[in-house]
C-alpha positions as CSV (number, residue, x, y, z in Angstrom):
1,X,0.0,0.0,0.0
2,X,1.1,3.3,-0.9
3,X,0.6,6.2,1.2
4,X,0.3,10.0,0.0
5,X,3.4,12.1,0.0
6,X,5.8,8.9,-1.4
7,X,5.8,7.2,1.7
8,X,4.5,3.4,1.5
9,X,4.4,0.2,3.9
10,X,2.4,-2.7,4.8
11,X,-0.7,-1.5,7.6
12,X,-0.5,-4.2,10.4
13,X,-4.3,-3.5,11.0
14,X,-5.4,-5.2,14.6
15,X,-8.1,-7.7,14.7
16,X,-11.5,-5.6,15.8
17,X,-11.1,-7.3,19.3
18,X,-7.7,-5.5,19.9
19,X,-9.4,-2.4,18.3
20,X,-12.4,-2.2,20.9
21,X,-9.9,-3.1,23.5
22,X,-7.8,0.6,23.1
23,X,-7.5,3.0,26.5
24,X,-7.7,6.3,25.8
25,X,-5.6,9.0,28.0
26,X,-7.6,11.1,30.7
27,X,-6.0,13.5,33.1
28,X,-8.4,14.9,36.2
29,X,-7.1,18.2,38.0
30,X,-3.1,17.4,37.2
31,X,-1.0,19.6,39.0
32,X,3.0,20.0,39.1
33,X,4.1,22.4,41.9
34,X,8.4,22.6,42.0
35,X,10.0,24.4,44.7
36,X,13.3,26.8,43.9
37,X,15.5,29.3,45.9
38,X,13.2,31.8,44.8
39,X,10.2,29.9,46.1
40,X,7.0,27.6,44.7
41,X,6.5,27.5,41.1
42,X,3.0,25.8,39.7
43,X,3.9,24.2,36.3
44,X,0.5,22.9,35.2
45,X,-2.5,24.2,37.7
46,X,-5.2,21.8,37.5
47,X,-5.1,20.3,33.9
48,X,-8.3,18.0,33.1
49,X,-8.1,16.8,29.7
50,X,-9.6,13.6,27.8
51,X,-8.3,12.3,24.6
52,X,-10.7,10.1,22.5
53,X,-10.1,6.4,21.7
54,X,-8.1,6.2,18.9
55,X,-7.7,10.0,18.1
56,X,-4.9,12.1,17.3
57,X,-4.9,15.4,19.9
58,X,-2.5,18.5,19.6
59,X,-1.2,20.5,22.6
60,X,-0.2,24.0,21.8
61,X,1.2,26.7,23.9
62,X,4.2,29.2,23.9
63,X,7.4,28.7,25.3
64,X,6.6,28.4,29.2
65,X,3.4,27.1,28.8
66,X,3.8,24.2,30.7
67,X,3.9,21.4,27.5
68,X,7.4,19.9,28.4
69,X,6.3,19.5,31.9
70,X,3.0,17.7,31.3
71,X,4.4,15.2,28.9
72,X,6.7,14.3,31.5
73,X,3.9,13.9,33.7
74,X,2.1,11.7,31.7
75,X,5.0,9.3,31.3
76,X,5.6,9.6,35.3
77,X,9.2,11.0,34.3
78,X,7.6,13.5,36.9
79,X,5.4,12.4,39.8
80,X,2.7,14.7,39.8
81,X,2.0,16.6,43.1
82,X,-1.4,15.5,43.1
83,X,-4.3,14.6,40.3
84,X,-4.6,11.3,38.2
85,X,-2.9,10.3,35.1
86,X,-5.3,7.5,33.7
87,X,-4.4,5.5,30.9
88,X,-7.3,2.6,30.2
89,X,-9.0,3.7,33.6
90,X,-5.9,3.1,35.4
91,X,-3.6,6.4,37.4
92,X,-1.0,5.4,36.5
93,X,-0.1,8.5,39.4
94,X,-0.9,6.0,41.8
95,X,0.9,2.9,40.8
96,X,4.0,2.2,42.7
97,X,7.6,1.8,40.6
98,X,7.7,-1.5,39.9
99,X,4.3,-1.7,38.5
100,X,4.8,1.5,36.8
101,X,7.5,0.5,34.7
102,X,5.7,-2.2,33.2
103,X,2.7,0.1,32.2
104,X,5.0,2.4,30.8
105,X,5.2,-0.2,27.8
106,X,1.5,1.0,26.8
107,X,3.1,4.6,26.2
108,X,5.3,4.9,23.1
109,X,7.7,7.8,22.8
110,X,8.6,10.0,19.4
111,X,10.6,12.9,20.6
112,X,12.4,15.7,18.9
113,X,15.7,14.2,18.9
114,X,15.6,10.8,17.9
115,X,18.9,9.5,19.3
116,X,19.8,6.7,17.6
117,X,22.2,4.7,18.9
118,X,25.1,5.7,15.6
119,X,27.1,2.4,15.4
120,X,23.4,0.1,14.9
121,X,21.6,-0.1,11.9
122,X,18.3,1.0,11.4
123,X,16.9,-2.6,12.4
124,X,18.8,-2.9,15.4
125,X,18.1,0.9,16.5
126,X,13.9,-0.6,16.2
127,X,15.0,-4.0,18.0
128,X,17.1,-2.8,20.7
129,X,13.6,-2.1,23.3
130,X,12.8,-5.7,22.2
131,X,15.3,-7.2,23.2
132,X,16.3,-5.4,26.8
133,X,12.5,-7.0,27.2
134,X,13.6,-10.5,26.7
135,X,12.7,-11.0,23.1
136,X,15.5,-13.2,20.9
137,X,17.4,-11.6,18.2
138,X,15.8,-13.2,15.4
139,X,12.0,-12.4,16.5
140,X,13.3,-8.7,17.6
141,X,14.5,-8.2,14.0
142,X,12.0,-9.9,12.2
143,X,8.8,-7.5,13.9
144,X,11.5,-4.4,13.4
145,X,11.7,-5.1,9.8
146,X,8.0,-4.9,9.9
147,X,7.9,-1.5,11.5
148,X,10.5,0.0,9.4
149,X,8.5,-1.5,6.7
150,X,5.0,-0.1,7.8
151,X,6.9,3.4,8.5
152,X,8.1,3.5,5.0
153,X,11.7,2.5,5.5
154,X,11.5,-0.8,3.6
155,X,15.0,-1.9,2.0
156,X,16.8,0.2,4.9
157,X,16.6,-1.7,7.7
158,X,20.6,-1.8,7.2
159,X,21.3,1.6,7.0
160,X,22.9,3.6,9.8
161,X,21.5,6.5,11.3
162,X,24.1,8.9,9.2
163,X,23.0,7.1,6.0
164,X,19.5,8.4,7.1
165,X,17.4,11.7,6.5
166,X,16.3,13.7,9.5
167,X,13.1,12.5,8.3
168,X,13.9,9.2,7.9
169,X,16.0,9.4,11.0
170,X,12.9,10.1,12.3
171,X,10.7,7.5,11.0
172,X,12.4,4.9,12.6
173,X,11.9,6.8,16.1
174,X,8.7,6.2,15.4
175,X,9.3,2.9,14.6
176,X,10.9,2.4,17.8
177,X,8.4,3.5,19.6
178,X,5.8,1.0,18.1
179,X,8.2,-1.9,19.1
180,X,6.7,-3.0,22.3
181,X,2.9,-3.0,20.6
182,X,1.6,0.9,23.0
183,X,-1.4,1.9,23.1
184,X,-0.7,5.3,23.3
185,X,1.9,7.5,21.3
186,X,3.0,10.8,22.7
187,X,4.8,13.1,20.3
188,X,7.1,15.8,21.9
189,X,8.1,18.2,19.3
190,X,8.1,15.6,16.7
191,X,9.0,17.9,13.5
192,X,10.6,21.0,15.3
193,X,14.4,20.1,13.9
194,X,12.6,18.8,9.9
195,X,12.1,21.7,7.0
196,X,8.3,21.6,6.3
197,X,8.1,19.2,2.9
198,X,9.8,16.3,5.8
199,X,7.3,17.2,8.2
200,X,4.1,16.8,6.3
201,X,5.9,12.6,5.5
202,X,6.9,12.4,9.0
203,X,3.0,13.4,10.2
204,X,1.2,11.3,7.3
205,X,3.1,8.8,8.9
206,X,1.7,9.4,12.2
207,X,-2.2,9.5,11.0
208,X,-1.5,6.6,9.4
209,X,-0.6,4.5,11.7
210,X,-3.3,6.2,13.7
211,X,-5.6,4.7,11.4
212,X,-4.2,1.6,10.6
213,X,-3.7,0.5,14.5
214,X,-6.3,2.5,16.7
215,X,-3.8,4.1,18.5
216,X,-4.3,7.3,20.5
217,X,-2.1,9.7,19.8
218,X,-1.3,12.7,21.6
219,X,1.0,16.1,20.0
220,X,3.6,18.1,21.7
221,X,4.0,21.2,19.5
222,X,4.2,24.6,19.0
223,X,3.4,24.7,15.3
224,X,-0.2,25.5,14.2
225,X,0.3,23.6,10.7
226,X,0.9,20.4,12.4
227,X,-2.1,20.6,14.2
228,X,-3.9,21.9,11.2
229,X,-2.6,18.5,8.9
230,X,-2.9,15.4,11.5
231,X,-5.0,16.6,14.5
232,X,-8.5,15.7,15.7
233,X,-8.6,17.7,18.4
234,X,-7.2,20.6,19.9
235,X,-6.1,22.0,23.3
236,X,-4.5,25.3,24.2
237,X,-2.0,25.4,27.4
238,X,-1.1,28.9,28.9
239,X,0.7,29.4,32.3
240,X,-0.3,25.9,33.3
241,X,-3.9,25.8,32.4
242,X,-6.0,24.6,29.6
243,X,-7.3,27.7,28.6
244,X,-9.7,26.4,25.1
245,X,-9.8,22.7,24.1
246,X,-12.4,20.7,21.7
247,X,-12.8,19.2,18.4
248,X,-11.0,20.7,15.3
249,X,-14.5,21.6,13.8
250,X,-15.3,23.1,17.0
251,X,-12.5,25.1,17.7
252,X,-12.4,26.6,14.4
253,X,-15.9,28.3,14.1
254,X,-15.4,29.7,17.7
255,X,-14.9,32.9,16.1
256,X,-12.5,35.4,17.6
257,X,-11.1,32.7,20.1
258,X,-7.9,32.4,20.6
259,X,-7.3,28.8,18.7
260,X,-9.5,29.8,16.0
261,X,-7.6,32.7,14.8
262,X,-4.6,30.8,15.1
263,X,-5.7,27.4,12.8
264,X,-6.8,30.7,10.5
265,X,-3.9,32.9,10.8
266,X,-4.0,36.2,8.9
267,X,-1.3,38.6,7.9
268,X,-1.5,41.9,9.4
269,X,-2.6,44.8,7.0
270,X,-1.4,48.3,7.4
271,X,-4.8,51.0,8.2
272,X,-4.7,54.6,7.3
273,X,-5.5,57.2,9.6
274,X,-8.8,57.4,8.1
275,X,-9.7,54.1,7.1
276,X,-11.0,51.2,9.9
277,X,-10.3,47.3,10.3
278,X,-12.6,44.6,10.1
279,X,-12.3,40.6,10.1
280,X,-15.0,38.6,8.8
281,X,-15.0,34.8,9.5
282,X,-17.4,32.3,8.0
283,X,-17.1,28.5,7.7
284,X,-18.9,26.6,4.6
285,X,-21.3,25.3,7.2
286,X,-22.6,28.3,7.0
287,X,-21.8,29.9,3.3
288,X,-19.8,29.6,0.7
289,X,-17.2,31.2,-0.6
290,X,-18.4,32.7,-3.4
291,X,-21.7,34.1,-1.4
292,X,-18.5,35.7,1.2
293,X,-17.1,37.1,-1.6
294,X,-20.5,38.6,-3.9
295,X,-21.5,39.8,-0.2
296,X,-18.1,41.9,0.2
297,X,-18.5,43.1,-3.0
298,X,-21.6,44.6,-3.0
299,X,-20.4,46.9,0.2
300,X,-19.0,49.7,-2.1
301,X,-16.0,51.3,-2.7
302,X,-14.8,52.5,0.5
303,X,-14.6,48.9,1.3
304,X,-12.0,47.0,0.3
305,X,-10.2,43.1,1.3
306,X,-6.7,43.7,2.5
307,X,-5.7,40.0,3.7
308,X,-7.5,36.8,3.2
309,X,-7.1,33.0,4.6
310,X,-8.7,30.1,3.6
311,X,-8.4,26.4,4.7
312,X,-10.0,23.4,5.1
313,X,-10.2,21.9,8.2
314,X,-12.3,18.7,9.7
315,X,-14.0,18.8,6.4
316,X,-14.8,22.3,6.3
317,X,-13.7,25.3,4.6
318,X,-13.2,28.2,7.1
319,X,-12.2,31.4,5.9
320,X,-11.0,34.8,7.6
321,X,-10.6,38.9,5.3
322,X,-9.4,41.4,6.9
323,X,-11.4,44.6,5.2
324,X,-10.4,48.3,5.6
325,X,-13.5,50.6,5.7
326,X,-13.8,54.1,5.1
327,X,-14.4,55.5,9.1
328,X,-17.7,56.9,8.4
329,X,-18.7,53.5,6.4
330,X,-17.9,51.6,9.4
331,X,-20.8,51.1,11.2
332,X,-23.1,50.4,8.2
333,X,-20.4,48.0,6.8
334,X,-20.6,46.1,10.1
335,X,-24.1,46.3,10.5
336,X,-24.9,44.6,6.8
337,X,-22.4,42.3,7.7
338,X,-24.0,40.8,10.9
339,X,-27.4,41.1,9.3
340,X,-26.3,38.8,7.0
341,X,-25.1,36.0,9.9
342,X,-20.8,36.9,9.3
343,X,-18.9,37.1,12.4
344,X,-16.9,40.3,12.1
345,X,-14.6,41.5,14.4
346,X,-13.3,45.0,15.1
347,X,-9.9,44.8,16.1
348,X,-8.6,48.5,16.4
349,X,-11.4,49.5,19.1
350,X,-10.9,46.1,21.0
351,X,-14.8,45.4,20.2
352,X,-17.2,42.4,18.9
């Protein structure tokens, strides 16, 4: 089977038993306090999250926001100060070392840096979990080939890591990940150090095997377009908190919310002295593009479209134009606009 973007493997699909059987990951009021010299710093301040069965779920935030700490949290790397990490029903929070450590093998791990061991090949870099868990070397390599395969790395199971792409590189982190059969993925920063053209193969990858094996996937990232391509869902993180979280098609015709304008970004046009800003957003639930467009254009000519965005998103196409009005046009402009059911925003006075 050949997937989009070049990349191809064989889908190792589970039997629908296995596929009923999949734990999705819940967090209930998560907090991470660390004291300093300088005294007690909250990380994450109540986070209560769910993640759907077999869905792939983006966490976004700037720098600060908390993201590096809760994925550490959910892999008990960091014991949480209190709240429950559940994956499958179980708090994982609660479970004492020794038991932990075997649970952890339900969690698989892509991370920004791959860190391959250099001096293995790419089959022995996939094997090497497999076989600190007891497995022999022949059955170790044998289910490795079939994740390098499934990954797309067919005929270089091999190569060593400095024969290998960053993308590639990559792919068999992934790969490595899948080796002890998780139920969960978790994806810190997975395409932060990959140009854009490797990212969208490295993330088809991803909601692929998604697909192919159930699995629930969860997103590190700070990127917008990653969420955008392989994401289901959505959840902001600012100073600790889960500040707007939901569906894709959800978060995207919340108008004016802070997600929404970011899965619809729109360049900044300049504004005379005399002339006003506006933002209209629509989704094709709602109208289509060319009734957005005969609408603006029958406002007259002290109205005009600076900036546009259009995308399609959870089967949708959402749009966002940035007009500049003449100042004594404004207030009809926005008044035919909202008659008419368009969101519109008015930026420069801070109103909606």
């Amino acid at each position: 089977m050949v997937a989009s973007g070049g990349v191809s493997g064989r889908l190792l699909v589970p039997s629908t038993l296995e596929r009923s059987a999949r734990p999705l990951i819940k967090l209930e009021d998560l907090r991470k306090e660390f004291h300093t010299k300088a005294g007690q710093v909250t990380a994450l301040d109540g986070i209560n999250l769910t993640v759907p069965d077999a869905a792939v779920h983006g966490i976004v935030g700037p720098s600060g926001a908390g993201k590096s700490t809760l994925i550490r949290c959910l892999t008990l790397l960091e014991r949480p100060t209190s709240g429950a990490v559940k994956i499958d029903g179980e708090d994982l929070a609660a479970l004492p070392e020794r038991r932990l450590r075997s649970r952890r093998r339900r969690i698989g791990m892509v991370f920004q840096h791959v860190n391959l061991f250099d001096s293995r090949t790419a089959v022995a870099n996939v094997a090497y979990p497999l076989r600190v868990s007891g497995q022999s070397k022949a059955a170790a390599q044998a289910r490795a080939r079939e994740l390098l395969e499934l990954v797309g790395l067919a005929g270089r199971d091999q190569s060593y890591p400095a024969q290998l792409s960053g993308g590639q590189q990559q792919r068999v982190g992934i790969a490595r990940a899948l080796a002890s059969g998780p139920s969960v993925l978790l994806c810190d920063e997975p395409s932060s150090a990959l140009d854009w053209s490797t990212t969208r193969q490295v993330l088809e990858v991803i909601k692929r095997i998604n697909q192919a094996l159930g699995l629930t996937v969860l997103i590190i990232t700070h990127e917008m377009a990653v969420v955008r391509q392989v994401c289901d869902s959505v959840s902001l993180l600012s100073k600790g908190r889960i500040v707007q979280s939901g569906p894709i098609a959800r978060v995207v015709t919340d108008y004016g919310s802070p997600l929404s304008r970011e899965l619809i970004p729109l360049a900044a046009a300049p504004v005379g002295e005399a002339r006003a800003q506006l933002e209209v957003s629509f989704s094709s639930a709602d109208f289509s593009v060319r009734e957005v467009l005969r609408l603006l254009a029958d406002l007259g000519p002290d109205t005009a479209i600076e900036a546009g965005t259009l995308e399609t998103l959870a089967g949708q196409r959402v749009g966002r134009f940035q007009l500049v009005v003449g100042v004594n046009a404004r207030e009809r402009v926005t008044g035919r606009l909202r008659e008419a059911g368009l969101y519109v925003s008015r930026e420069e006075a801070g109103e909606e």
